[in-house]
BAVO-491808 format. One record per residue (C-alpha): x, y, z; residue in three letters. Coordinates in pm, whole numbers, plus 32768, in hexadecimal, padded with zeros to 4 digits. Layout:
# residues N
XYZala ...
# end
This chain:
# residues 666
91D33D5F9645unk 90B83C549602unk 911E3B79950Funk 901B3B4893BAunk 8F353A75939Cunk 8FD239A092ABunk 90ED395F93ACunk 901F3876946Cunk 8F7837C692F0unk 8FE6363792BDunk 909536059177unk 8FBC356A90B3unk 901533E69050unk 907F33B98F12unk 8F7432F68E58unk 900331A78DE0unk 8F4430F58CC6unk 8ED42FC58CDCunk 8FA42EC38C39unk 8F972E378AF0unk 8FAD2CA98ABFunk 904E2C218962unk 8FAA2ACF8964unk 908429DD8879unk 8F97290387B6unk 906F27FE8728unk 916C26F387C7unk 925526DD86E6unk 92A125878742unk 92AE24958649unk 926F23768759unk 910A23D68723unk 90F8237A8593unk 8FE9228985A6unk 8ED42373863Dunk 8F65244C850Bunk 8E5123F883F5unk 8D19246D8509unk 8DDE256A85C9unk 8F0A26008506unk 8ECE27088627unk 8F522682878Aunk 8E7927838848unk 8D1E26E987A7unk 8DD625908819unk 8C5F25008917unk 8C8025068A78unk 8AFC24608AEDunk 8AAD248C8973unk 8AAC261C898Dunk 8BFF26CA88D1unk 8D0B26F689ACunk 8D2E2858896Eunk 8BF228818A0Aunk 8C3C28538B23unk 8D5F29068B1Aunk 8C782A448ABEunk 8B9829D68BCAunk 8C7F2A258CF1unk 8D252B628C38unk 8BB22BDE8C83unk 8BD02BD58DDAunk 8D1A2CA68DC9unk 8D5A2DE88DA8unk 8D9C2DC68C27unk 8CF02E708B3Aunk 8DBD2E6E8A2Dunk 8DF72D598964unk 8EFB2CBA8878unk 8F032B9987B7unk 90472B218704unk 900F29F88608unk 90F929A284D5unk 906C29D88399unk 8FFF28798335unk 8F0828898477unk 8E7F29EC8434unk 8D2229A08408unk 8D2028CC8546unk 8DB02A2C85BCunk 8C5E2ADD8528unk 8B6E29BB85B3unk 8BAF29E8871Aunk 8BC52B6286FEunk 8A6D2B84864Funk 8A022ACE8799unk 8AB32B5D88ABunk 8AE82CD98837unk 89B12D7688E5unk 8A4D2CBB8A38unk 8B5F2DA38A45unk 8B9D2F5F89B9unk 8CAB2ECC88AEunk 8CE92D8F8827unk 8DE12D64871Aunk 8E5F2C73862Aunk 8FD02C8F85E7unk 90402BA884B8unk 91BD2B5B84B7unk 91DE2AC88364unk 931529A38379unk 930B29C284C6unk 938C28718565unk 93AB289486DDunk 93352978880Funk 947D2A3687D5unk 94362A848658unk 92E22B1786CAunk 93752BEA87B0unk 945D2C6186E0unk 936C2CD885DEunk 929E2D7386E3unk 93952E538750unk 94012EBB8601unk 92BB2F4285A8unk 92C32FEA8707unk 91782F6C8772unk 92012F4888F1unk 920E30A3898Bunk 920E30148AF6unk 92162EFC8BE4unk 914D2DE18B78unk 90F82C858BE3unk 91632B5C8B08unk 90AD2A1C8AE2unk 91A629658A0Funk 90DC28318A4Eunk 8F73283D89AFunk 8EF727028A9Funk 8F5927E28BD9unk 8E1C27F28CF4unk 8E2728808E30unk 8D1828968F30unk 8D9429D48FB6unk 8D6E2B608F74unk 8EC82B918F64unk 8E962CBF900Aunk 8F982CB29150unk 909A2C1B9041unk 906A2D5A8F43unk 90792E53907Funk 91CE2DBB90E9unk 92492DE58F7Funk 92122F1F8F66unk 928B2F7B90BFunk 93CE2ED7906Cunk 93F92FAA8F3Bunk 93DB30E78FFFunk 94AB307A90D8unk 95CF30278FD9unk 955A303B8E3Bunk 96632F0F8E38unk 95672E2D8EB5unk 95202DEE8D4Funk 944D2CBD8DAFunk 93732BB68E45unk 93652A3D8E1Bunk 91F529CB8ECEunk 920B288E8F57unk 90F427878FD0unk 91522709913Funk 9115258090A1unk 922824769080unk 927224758F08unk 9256232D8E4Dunk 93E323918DD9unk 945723D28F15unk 94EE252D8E99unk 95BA25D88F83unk 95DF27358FC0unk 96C827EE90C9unk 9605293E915Cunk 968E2A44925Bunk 95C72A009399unk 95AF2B6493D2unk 95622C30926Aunk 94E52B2391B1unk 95FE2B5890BAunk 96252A318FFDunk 97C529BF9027unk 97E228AC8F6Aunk 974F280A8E42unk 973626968DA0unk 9823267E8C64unk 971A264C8AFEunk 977C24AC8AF3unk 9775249A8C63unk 962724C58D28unk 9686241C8E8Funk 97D624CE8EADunk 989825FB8EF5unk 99E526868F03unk 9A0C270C9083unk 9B1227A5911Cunk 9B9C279E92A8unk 9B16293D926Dunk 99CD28CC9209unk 998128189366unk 9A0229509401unk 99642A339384unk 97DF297F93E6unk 97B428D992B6unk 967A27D092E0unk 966F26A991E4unk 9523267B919Eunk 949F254290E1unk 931F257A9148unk 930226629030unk 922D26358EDEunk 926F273F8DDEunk 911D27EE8D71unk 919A288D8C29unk 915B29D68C9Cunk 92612B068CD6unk 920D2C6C8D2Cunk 92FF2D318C63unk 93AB2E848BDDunk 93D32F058A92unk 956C2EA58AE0unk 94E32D4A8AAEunk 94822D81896Eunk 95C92E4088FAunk 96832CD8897Aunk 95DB2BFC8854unk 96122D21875Dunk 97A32D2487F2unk 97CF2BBC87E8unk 971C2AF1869Aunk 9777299B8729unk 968529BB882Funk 956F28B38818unk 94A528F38959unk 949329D78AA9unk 959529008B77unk 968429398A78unk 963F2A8B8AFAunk 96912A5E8C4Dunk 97B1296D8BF8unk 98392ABA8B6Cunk 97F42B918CBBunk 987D2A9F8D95unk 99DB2A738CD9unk 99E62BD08C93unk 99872C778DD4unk 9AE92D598DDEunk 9AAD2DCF8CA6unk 99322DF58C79unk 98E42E418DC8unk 97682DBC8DA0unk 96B62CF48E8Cunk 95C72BC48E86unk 94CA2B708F97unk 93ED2A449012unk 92802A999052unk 91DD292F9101unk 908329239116unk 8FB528AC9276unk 8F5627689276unk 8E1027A99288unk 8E53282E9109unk 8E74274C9016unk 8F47278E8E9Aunk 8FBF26A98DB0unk 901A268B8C18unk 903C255C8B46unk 919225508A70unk 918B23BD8A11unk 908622B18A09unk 90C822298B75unk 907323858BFAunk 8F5A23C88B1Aunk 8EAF229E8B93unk 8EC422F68CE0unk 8E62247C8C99unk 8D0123D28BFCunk 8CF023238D6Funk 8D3424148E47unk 8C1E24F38D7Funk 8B2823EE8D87unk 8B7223E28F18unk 8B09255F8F0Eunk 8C8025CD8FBBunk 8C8927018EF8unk 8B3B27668F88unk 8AA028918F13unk 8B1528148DE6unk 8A3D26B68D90unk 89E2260B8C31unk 888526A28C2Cunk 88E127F78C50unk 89FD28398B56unk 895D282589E0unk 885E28FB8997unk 87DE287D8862unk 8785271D88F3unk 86ED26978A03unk 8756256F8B1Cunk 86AB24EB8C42unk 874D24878D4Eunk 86C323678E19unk 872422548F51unk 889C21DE8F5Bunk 891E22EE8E6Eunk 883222688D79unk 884F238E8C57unk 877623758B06unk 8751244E89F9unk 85F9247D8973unk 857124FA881Aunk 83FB255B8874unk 830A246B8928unk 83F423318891unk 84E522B189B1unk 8638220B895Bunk 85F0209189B4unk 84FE1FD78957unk 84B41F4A8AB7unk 84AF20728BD0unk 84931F9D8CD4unk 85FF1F208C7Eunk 865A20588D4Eunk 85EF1FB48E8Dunk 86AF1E668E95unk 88171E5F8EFDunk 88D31DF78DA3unk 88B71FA88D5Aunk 89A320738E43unk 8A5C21BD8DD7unk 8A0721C48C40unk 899B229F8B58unk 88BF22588A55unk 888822F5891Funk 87452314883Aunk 86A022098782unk 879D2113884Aunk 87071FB28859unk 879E1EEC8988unk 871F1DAC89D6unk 86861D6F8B21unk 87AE1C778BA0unk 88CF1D298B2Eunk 89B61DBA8C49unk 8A551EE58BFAunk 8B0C1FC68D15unk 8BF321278D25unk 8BC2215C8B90unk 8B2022288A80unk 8A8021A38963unk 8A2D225B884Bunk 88C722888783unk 8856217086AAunk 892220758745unk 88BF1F43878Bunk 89331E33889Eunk 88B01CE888A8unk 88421BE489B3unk 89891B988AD8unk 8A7B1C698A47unk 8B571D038B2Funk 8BE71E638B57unk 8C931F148C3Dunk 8D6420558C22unk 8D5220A58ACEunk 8CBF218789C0unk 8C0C2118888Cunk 8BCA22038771unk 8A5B221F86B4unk 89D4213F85C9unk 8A811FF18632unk 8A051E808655unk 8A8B1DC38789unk 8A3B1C4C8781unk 89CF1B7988A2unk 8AC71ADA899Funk 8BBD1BD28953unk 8CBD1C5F8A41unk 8D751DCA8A3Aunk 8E161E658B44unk 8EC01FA68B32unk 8EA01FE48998unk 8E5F20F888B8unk 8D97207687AEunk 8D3B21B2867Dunk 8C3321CE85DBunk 8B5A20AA84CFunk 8C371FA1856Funk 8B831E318578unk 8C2B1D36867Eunk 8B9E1BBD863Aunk 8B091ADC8742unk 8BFA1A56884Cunk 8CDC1B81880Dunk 8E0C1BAD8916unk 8EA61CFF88F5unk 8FE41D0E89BDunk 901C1E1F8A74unk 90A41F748A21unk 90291F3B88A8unk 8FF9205487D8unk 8EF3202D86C1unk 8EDA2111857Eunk 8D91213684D5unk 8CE8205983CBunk 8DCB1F408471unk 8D251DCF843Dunk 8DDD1D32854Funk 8E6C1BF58513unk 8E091B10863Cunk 8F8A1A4985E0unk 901A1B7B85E4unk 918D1B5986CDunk 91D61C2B8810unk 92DE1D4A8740unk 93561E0C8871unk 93831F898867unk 92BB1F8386E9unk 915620138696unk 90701F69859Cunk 8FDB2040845Dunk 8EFE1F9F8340unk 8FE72026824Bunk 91832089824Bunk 91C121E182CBunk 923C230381F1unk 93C22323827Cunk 93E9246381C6unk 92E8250B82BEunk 9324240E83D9unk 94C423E283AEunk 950E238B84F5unk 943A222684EFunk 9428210283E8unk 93781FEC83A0unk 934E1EB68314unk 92171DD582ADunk 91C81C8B837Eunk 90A91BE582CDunk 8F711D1C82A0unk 90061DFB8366unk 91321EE18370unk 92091ED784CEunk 92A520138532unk 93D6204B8610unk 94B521998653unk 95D5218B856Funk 96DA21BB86B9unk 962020728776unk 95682168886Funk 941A20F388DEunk 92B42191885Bunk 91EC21348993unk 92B5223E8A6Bunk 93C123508A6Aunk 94C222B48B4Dunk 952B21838C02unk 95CA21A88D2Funk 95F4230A8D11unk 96AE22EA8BABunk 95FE23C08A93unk 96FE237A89A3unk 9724222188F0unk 983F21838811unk 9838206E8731unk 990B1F5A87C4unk 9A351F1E86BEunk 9AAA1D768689unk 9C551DBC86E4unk 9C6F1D6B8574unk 9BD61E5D8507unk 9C4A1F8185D2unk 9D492087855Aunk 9DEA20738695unk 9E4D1F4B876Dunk 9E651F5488DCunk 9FDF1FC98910unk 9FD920D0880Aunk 9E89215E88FBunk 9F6C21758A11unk A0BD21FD8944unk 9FFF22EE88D4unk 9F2723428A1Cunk 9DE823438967unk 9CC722E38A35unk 9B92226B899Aunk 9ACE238689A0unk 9BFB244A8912unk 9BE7233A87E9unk 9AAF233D87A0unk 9AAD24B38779unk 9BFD247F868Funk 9B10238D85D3unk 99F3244F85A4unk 9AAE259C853Dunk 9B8324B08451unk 9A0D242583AEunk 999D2579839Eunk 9ACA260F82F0unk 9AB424DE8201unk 9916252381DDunk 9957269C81A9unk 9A9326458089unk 99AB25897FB0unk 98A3265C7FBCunk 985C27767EC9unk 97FF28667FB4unk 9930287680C7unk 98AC299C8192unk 99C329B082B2unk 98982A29837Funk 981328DA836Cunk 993B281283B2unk 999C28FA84D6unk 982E28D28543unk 9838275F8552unk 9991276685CEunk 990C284A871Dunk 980127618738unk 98F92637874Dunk 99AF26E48853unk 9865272C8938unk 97FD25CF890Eunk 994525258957unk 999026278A5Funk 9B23262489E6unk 9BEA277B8A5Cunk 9C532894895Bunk 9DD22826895Cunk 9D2626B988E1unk 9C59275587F2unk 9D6728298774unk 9E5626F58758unk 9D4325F686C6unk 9CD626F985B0unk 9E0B2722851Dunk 9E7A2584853Eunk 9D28254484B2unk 9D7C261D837Dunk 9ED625808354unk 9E39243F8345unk 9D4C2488820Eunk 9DC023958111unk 9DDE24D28019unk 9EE8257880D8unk 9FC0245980A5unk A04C25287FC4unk A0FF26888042unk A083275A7F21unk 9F0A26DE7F34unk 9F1E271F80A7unk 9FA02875805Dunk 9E9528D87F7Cunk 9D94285B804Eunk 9E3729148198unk 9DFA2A3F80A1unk 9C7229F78072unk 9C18298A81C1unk 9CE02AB58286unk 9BDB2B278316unk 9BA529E583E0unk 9D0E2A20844Cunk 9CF42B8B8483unk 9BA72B328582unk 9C9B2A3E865Eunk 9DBE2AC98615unk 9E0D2C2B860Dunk 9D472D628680unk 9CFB2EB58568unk 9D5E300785CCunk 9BF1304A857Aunk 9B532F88869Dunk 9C8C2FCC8799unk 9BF0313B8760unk 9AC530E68823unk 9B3F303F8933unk 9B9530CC8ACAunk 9CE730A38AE9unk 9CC42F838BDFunk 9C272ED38AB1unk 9D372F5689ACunk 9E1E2E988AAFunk 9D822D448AE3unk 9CFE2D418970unk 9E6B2D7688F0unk 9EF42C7189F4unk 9DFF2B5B8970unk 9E6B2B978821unk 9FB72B71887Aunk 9F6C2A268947unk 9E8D29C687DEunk 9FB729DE8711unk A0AD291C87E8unk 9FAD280587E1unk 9FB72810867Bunk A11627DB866Dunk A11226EF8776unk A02226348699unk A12826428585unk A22A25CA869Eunk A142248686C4unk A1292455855Aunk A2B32433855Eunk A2A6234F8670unk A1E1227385BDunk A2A1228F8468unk A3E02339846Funk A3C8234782C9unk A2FE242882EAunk A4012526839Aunk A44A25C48270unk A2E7262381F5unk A2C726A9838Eunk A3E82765834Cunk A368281D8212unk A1FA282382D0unk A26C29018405unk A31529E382FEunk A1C029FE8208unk A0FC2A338327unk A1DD2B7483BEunk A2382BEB8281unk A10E2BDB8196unk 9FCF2B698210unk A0152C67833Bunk 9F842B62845Cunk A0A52B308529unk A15B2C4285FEunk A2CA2C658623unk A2DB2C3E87DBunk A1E12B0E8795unk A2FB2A5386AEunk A3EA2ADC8792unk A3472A2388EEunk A2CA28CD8855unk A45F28848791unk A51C28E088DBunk A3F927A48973unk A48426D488A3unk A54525CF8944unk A6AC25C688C1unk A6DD24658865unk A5CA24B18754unk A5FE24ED85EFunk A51125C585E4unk A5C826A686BBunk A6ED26C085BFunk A6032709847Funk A53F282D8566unk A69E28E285B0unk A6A1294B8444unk A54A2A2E8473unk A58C2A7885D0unk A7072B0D8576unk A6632BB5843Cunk A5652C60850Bunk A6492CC285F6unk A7092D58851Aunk A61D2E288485unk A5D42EB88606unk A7462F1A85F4unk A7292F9584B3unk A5F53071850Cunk A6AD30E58637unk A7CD3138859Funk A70632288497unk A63432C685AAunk A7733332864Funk 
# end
């Protein structure tokens, strides 16, 4: 019998949509305060004075996008509306979402995926600055491939094949591409390998630069809605890594040729060199003159680029485009530059003007400034209406707000940033400053430098404490095995909880918020978070006394419920392989509580007693401790301890309850 027709028919390919790209307009980086006044927005930051986000929407062209959306907090919404009233007939859609209080990638996400505006895979470009050179198009066909293959593949990290000026390091399966192992959030230059890793064809690469670009699936989305703390995509992958038993999801490594170029700026350091390496046209297609449409910029000898407003040129004398002081600059409009002034791999901005022998190299200087002559900057980023008086030496790496009249006396303050007038530390809380003659110096509040993210690899910075001043001298570190990244989380959870108790509004869902953030940055385990929470608390100088303490274990249970104990409600929801390692942490969370009460006894054995009635309030009434979890961390107490005797109370009351129980059941 012949067969029909239809027999011998292809299946038709299932269509698959192009993908949609949430662009993230903001930085959320307060490092980046003194551009604040002209560009509250990161993403209309200049690269070659044209908005960042340009070019951004300049290579999404080229892609297969058509869809479009742009996330912005709601303090930068009509930046939001600006670029879309410009760029929407570029693309089908283009959409502003506004995430009102939103304070970090991870926020935005978050309210994305509660209004259920991601109905697919998507791209992310976390990173407003990001530029790439290439289509993308090999990169998005081996995403989705990967996700037919296995819907677990829930994503893909693209990566520029370029040393990275932080020497990240990554660890990739030579064969899939799956990415094995990941740099801790405080640690750039190092990982945690295993004997397995090397085994198994793990490559360390260090030739990698980070683009700011993932191809990613709705799952994604549903981790930021699953875990608040969040801040950014690698705390993302952080999360697939460590979890990879339980989750079962799997993170790839797309690296481009070298022939393609891709890049993002995330600090000062790397946005200087992101204004160079577009000057020096590596991100071809993409150039200056091509990526604003509503101005125009001619590009002439040496990477010579000047905007132009009608017949009028930028300089005054055109011919100083043909001697050798001009290399690699952009100029903007109206910019007077005199004839002898050497200025090399910079931007300056419209209105500016730069007087005879003044030097510059590497740097970017905002519109409307006055540069006097025999000045000298190299590598600075000077904002907008700043005047720098004759015979000016700008030391490198300086960081100059707008309206600044800079004193010529002015000292070389490392790690600070100059603004004409004090900062608001309400909006900008992580930095302070102080005045030093007209101006106000700026500095992070936890010593970290402005100029770039990290040193050495390190992203997270301490304030050195005189051994007078610290709580804890150099023996009781090493009694108490607490290494000083596991004390500077105690410390910061301790100023939080203290922050939080004198405030009016003690939302839990703040403290626990800050508290997660702690953790990521200080990259401490869950047995030392569970363990520093709880000795934090006991350290509050209001629960020096037991009834206090009890009242306030009764308002803040929540925090202790989050770290502490696990609802019926959400055990509901759970596989039973996460039922099992969910109730197991708990359990390992609650002997770390005690074994923080253990070290508190240590320290002062008066306070045996109050520990005593403690274990007991916590079982019986505030309902945070479980009976096996008492049970385990009393028989680890050594027997030449006191403690040990005042425990055997509970532990032979509890026990003989069980007998009780048993006796009734039978």
């Amino acid at each position: 019998m012949t067969p029909p027709v239809s027999a011998f028919k292809k299946t038709p390919k299932k269509e698959e949509h192009p993908l949609v790209a949430i662009v993230i307009l903001d930085a959320f980086d307060q490092r980046f305060a003194p551009t604040h006044e002209s560009y509250p927005c990161f993403g209309t930051i200049p690269i070659c004075n044209v908005p960042a986000i340009n070019f951004a929407l300049s290579w999404l062209m080229r892609t297969e996008v058509k869809n479009v959306m742009l996330v912005v907090s709601g303090l930068n919404a009509d930046h939001a509306t600006s670029v879309q009233r410009e760029w929407r007939l570029a693309f089908d859609e283009f959409t502003v979402v506004v995430c009102d209080g939103a304070s970090s990638v991870g926020d935005c996400m978050r309210e994305i995926h509660n209004r259920e505006l991601i109905t697919g895979d998507f791209m992310l470009i976390s990173n407003p600055t990001a530029v790439v050179s290439s289509t993308l198009s090999a990169q998005i066909s081996e995403f989705r491939k990967r996700r037919r293959e296995n819907p677990d593949n829930v994503m893909t990290l693209l990566y520029s094949n370029r040393e990275n000026p932080e020497h990240l390091v990554l660890g990739i399966n030579s064969e899939t591409s799956k990415l094995m192992l990941f740099p801790a959030a405080n640690s750039l230059n190092q990982l945690k390998a295993s004997k397995k890793d090397f085994y198994d064809e793990v490559d360390i690469r260090r030739d990698l630069t980070p683009t700011g670009i993932a191809f990613c699936s709705r799952l994604i989305a549903t981790q930021f809605s699953d875990n608040f703390d969040f801040v950014g995509i690698d705390d993302v992958v952080r999360e697939i890594l460590s979890k990879d038993d339980i989750l079962g999801m799997s993170v790839h490594v797309e690296v481009l040729s070298p022939k393609e170029r891709a890049f993002c700026a995330y600090d000062y350091e790397s946005l200087i060199l992101l204004n160079i390496l577009m000057l020096e046209r590596w991100f071809y297609p993409l150039v200056p003159e091509n990526s604003d449409p509503s101005r125009y910029f001619s590009a002439n000898p040496r990477n010579l680029y000047l905007e132009e407003n009608g017949d009028e040129i930028s300089i005054k004398a055109n011919t100083w485009i043909l001697n050798n002081n001009c290399s690699t600059v952009c100029l903007g409009v109206k910019t007077d530059i005199a004839y002898d002034a050497f200025i090399r791999n910079s931007c300056i901005g419209a209105h500016t003007e730069i007087s005879s022998k003044t030097r510059i190299t590497s740097s970017m200087i905002g519109k409307n400034c006055k540069i006097g002559e025999n000045c000298v900057i190299e590598y600075a980023f000077i904002g907008d209406d700043v005047v720098i008086p004759n015979g000016a030496h700008i030391p490198k790496e300086s960081i100059i707000g707008n309206g600044v009249m800079y004193p010529k006396e002015l000292p070389n303050i490392q790690n600070t940033a100059i603004f004409k007038n004090a900062i608001n530390e309400e909006t900008f809380e992580k930095l302070s400053s102080q005045p030093i003659g007209n101006v106000h110096v700026s500095k992070f509040r936890n010593g970290g430098p402005f100029w770039r993210r990290s040193v050495n690899g390190k992203t997270n910075f301490a304030l050195e404490e005189d051994d007078s001043e610290s709580e804890y001298s150099e023996s009781e570190e090493e009694d108490d095995g607490v290494g000083n990244s596991t004390k500077m989380f105690h410390d910061e959870v301790l100023e939080s909880m203290q922050k939080i108790l004198e405030s009016e509004n003690s939302l839990m869902r703040n403290l626990i918020l800050e508290i997660n953030s702690s953790k990521l940055a200080c990259n401490v385990t869950m047995d030392e978070v569970a363990r520093n929470v709880f000795a934090a608390f006991m350290k509050l100088k209001h629960n020096q006394d037991f009834n206090k303490m009890k009242e306030l274990i009764v308002k803040w249970q929540p925090l202790f419920l989050n770290y502490y104990k696990t609802s019926a409600e959400s055990l509901k929801v759970k596989s039973a392989d996460q039922k099992r390692f969910e109730l197991d942490l708990k359990r390992r969370c609650q002997i770390q509580l005690l074994l923080a009460i253990e070290d508190k006894f240590d320290r002062d054995e008066s306070f045996g007693v109050k520990a005593q009635a403690l274990v007991h309030y916590l079982y019986q009434e505030a309902d945070i401790l479980d009976e096996d979890s008492i049970i385990e961390w009393a028989g680890s107490i050594a027997e030449e301890s006191k403690l040990k005797g005042l425990m055997k109370k509970i532990v032979d009351w509890l026990q003989e309850d069980d007998d009780e129980e048993e006796s009734e059941d039978e």
